[in-house]
VEXRO-622872 format. One line per 10 residues: number of its first residue (from 1); their letters; for each residue x negated, y negated, z negated of C-alpha. Coordinates in nm, 3 decimals, decimal comma, padded with zeros to 5 digits, m for minus. Last residue first. Example, Ala and Ser with C-alpha at 12.3 -4.5 7.8 and 13.67 -1.06 7.14 Angstrom:
% VEXRO-622872
2) sa) m01,367:00,106:m00,714  m01,230:00,450:m00,780
This chain:
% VEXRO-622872
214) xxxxxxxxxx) 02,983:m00,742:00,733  02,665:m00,915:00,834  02,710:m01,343:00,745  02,356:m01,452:00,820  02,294:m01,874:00,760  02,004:m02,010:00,993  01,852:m02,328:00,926  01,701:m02,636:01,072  01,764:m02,589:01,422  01,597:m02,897:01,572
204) xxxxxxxxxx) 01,657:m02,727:01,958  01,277:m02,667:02,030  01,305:m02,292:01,845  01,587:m02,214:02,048  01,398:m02,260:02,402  01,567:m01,940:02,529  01,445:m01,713:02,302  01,226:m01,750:01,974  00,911:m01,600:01,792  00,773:m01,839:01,553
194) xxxxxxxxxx) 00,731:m01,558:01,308  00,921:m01,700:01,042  01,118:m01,893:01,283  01,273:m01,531:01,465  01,549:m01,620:01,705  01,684:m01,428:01,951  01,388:m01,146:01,965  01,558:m00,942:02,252  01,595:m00,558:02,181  01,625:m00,376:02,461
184) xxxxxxxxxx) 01,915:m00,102:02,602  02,002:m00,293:02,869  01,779:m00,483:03,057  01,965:m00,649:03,398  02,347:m00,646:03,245  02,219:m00,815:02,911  01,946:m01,093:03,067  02,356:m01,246:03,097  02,362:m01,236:02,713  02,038:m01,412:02,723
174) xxxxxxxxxx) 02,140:m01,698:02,916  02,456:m01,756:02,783  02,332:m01,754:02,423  02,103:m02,034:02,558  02,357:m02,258:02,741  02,557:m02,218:02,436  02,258:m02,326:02,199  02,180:m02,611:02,415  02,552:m02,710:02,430  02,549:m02,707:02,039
164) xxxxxxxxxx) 02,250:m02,894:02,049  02,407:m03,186:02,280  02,745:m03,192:02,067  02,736:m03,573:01,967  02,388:m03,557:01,809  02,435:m03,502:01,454  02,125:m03,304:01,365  02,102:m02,896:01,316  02,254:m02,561:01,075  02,264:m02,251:01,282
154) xxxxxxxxxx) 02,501:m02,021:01,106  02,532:m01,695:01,239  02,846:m01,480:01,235  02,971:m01,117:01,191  03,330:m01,072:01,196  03,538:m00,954:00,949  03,536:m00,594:00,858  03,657:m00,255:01,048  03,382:m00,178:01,300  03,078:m00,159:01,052
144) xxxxxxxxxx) 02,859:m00,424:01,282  03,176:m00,614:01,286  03,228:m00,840:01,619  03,012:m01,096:01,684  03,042:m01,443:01,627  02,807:m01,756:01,712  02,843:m02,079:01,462  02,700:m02,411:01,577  02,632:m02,677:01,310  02,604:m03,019:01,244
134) xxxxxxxxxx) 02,905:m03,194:01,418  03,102:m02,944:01,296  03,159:m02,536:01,307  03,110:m02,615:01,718  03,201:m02,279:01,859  02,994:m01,979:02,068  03,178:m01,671:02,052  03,266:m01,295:02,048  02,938:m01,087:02,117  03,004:m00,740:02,078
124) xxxxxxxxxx) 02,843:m00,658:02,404  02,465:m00,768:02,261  02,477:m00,559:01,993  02,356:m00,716:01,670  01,987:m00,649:01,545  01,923:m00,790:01,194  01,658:m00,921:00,916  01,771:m01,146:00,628  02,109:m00,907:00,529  01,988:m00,558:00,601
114) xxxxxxxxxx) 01,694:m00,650:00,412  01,333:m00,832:00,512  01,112:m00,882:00,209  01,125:m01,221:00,136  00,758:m01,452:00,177  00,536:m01,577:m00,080  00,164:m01,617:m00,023  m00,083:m01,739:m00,232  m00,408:m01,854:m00,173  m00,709:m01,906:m00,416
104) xxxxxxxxxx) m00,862:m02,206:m00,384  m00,875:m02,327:m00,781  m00,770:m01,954:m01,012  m00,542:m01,706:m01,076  m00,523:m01,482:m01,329  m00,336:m01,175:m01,152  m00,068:m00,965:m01,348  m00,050:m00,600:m01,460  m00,311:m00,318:m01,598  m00,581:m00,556:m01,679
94) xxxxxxxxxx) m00,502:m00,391:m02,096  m00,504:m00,750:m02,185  m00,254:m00,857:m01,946  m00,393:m01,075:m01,605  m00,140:m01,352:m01,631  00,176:m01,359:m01,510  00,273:m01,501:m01,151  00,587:m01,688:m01,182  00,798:m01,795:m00,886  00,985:m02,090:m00,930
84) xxxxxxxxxx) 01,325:m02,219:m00,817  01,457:m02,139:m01,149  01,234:m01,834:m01,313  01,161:m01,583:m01,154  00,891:m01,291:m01,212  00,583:m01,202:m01,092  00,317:m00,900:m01,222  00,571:m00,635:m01,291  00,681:m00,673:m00,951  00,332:m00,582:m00,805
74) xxxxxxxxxx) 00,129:m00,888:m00,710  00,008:m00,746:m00,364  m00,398:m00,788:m00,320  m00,574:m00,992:m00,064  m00,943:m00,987:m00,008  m01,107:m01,300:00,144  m01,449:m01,296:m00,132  m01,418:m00,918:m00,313  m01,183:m00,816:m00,562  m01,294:m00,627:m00,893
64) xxxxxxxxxx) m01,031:m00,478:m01,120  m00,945:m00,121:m01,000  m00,835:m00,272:m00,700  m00,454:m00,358:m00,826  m00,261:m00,183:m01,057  m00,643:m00,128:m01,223  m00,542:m00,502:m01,301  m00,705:m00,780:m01,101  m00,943:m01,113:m01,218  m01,187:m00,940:m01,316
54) xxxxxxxxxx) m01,448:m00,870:m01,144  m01,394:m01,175:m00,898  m01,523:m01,248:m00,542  m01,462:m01,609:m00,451  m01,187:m01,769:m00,242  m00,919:m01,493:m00,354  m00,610:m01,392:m00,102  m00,319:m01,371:m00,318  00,011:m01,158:m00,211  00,402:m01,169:m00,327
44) xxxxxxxxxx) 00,656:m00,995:m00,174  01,034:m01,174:m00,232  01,344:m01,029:m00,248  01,244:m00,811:m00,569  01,146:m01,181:m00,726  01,548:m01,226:m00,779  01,760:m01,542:m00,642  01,568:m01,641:m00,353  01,766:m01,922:m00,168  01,867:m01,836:00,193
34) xxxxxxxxxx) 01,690:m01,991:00,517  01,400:m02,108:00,339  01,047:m02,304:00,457  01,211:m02,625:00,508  01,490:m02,633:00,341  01,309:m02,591:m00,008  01,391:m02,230:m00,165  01,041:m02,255:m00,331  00,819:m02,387:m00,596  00,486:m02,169:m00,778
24) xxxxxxxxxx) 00,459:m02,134:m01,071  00,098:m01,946:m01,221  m00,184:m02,245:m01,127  m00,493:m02,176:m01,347  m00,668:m02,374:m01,103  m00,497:m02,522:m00,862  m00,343:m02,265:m00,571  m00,374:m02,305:m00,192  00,010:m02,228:m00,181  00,178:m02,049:00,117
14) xxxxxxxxxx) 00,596:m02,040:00,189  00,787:m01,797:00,361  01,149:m01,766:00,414  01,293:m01,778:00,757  01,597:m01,533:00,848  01,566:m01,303:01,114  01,739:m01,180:01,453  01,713:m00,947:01,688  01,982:m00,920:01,973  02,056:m00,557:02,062
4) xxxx) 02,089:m00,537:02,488  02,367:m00,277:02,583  02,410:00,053:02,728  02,728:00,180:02,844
């Protein structure tokens, strides 16, 4: 039988107009992070200069010279981590590695998707829809792998004496029942990085989304 897969991703993205010789930059706030970075590898890194530069980039990089709007990836010799901050080294003396960074300059800093931040879960192995507590709604799915515990999603919202969990209910109910009339799609459940959502979940006040993938 065919089945709907529900998509579904966790936020983290954060932009910086940067000050001038600006290298740390703060994130894992609740409102731009689903999941705390704990390594720069999770995260891609990418500055879009104001002004054109000769050299400002590595041969890594452009072979030095950047023009006015262009964006270059910071390779991962080129950031690090260090608390809640990414650090942006320095273009090295060689301009092999690193960025020097200056006033206007943009930087983005958003995780690269893996099997635990990005997912598709099939639509017929939905389990659930409970009430964790009065601030968040937990939906379970049987393991992806067959054998472990179940999957579940976290969505994290206000006290409001169970009206968000009954939005989210009426929601999942919604687009499991799209299931019988479109299988074999992939429905975009809820996507805030992208601002992509179904069923009115992104108007809910859903302030995070915790992945547990066996």
């Amino acid at each position: 039988m065919k089945t709907n897969f529900l998509y579904f991703r966790e936020n983290g993205s954060q932009e910086f107009v940067a000050t001038a010789a600006q290298t740390n930059f703060t994130i894992n706030g609740d409102a731009n992070w689903d999941v705390d970075v704990t390594a720069d590898t999770q995260v891609k890194v990418t500055v879009t200069f104001k002004a054109a530069q000769t050299t400002k980039v590595g041969s890594a990089y452009s072979g030095g010279a950047v023009d006015a709007g262009e964006t270059v990836t910071v390779n991962n010799t080129g950031k690090s981590l260090s608390g809640n901050d990414i650090v942006i080294t320095a273009q090295t003396a060689d301009g092999t590695n690193g960025i020097t960074i200056s006033a206007g300059d943009i930087v983005n800093i958003s995780l690269i998707p893996a099997e635990t931040t990005e997912f598709a879960l099939r639509a017929d192995h939905f389990i659930a829809c409970n009430a964790a507590s009065d601030t968040s709604t937990v939906l379970s799915f049987k393991a992806s792998n067959g054998s472990d515990a179940d999957d579940s999603i976290t969505f994290t919202h206000a006290d409001d004496n169970g009206a968000t969990f009954i939005n989210i209910a009426k929601a999942m109910a919604s687009i499991l029942n799209a299931n019988k009339l479109k299988a074999g799609a992939v429905v975009t459940v809820y996507d805030k990085q992208n601002n992509v959502f179904a069923e009115g979940l992104g108007s809910f006040g859903i302030t995070n989304m915790a992945c547990n993938i066996a």
